[in-house]
N, C-alpha and C positions, 0 to 999 in steps of 0.2 A: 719904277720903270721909266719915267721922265729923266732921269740923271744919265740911264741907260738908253735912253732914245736919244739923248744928244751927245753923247758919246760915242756911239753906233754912226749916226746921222754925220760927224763932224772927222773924226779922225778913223773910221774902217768903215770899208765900206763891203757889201756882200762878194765883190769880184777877188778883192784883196783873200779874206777868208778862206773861199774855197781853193783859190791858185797855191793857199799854202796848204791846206790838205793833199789838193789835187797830184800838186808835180812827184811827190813821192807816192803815190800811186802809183801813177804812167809808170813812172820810171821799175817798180816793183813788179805792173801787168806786163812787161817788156822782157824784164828778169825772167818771170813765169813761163811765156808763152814762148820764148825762143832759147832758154837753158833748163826746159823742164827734165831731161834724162838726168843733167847734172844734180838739180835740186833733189830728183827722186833716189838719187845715189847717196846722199846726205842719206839719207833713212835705212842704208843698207841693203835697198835692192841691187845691188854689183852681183850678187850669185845670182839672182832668181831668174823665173824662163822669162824670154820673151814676150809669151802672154802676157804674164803678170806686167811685164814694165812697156808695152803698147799700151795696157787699160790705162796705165795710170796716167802715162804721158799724155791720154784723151781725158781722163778724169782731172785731171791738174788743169786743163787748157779749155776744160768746158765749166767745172765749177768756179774757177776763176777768172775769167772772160769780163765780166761785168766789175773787177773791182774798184776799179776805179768811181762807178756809183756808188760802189758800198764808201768808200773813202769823203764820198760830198756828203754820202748819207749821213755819216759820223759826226763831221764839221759841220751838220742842219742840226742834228741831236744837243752839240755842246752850243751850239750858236742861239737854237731854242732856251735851253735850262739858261744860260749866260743874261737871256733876255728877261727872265722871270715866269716861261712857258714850262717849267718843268712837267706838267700833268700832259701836254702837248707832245713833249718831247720824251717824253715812259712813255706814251702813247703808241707814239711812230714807232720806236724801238720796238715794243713789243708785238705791234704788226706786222715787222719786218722777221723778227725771229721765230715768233711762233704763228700768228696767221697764216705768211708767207712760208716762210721757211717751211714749217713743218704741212704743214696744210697742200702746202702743193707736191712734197717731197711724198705724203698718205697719197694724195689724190688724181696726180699725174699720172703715175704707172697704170692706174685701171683702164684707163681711157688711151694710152700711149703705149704701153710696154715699159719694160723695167729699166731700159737706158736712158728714160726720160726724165728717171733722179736726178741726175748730172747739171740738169736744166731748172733744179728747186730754184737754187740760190740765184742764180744771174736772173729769174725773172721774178726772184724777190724783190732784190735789189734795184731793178727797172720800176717794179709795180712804185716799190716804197718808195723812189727817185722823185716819182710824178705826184705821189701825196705828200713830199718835204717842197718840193718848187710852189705847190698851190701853198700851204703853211707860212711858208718864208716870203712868198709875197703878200700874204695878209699881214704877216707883222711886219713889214717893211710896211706897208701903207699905215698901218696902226700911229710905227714910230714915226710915221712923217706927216701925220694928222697929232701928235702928242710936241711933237718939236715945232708945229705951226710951221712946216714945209709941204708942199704938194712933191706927192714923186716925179722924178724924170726918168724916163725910156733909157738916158745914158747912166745913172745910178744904180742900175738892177748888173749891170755887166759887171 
């Protein structure tokens, strides 16, 4: 992990990482949210009623709203295993798709109604956002206590 902490510490830095996940995101949440009849027409909804392609164009625009977390989420997953956190990083994943995901996709509609599925993912996504930031700052401190660096406030961005 030493070889990997100043490696990390010396030529990438976490802001670099995620700007490379992130910008193809944006750019894909952008796609989504403002040509979603187009992408839903990829899949052959051109005949179907109205109904059906209102829901979707709201099911497209509310399960995918957050992806851009899922995308930093990804880039905390390989950036964990990369570091030598693999057990950390199944960890996160696994809380993300089945805690999260399913857990709340079972447990929302009792309490909300059935359109509240729509809302699994983006606040998986959000939940798991906020336990990869706590994660990624502890190993960032880790690697800058193993490479004999204290962290700085402008090194996290």
């Amino acid at each position: 992990m030493e070889e990997n902490a100043n490696q990390f510490l010396g030529e990438e830095r976490i802001g670099r990482l995620m700007r490379k996940y992130a910008i193809p995101c944006i750019i894909s949440l952008l796609v989504v949210e403002l040509l979603p009849r187009q992408l839903i027409g990829i899949f052959g909804a051109a005949n179907e009623s109205v109904y059906y392609t209102d829901f979707a164009v709201k099911a497209f625009r509310t399960y995918l709203c957050m992806m851009v977390f899922a995308c930093v989420n990804k880039a905390c997953f390989i950036f964990l295993q990369a570091m030598g956190k693999a057990v950390e990083s199944t960890a996160l994943s696994m809380i993300r798709e089945i805690l999260f995901g399913v857990g709340l996709a079972l447990l929302l509609p009792l309490f909300f109604g059935l359109d509240v599925v729509l809302y699994s993912m983006p606040l998986s996504d959000l939940l798991t956002f906020v336990i990869a930031v706590v994660l990624i700052i502890q190993t960032y401190k880790q690697l800058s206590q193993i490479a004999g660096k204290e962290p700085q406030s402008s090194d996290l961005n």
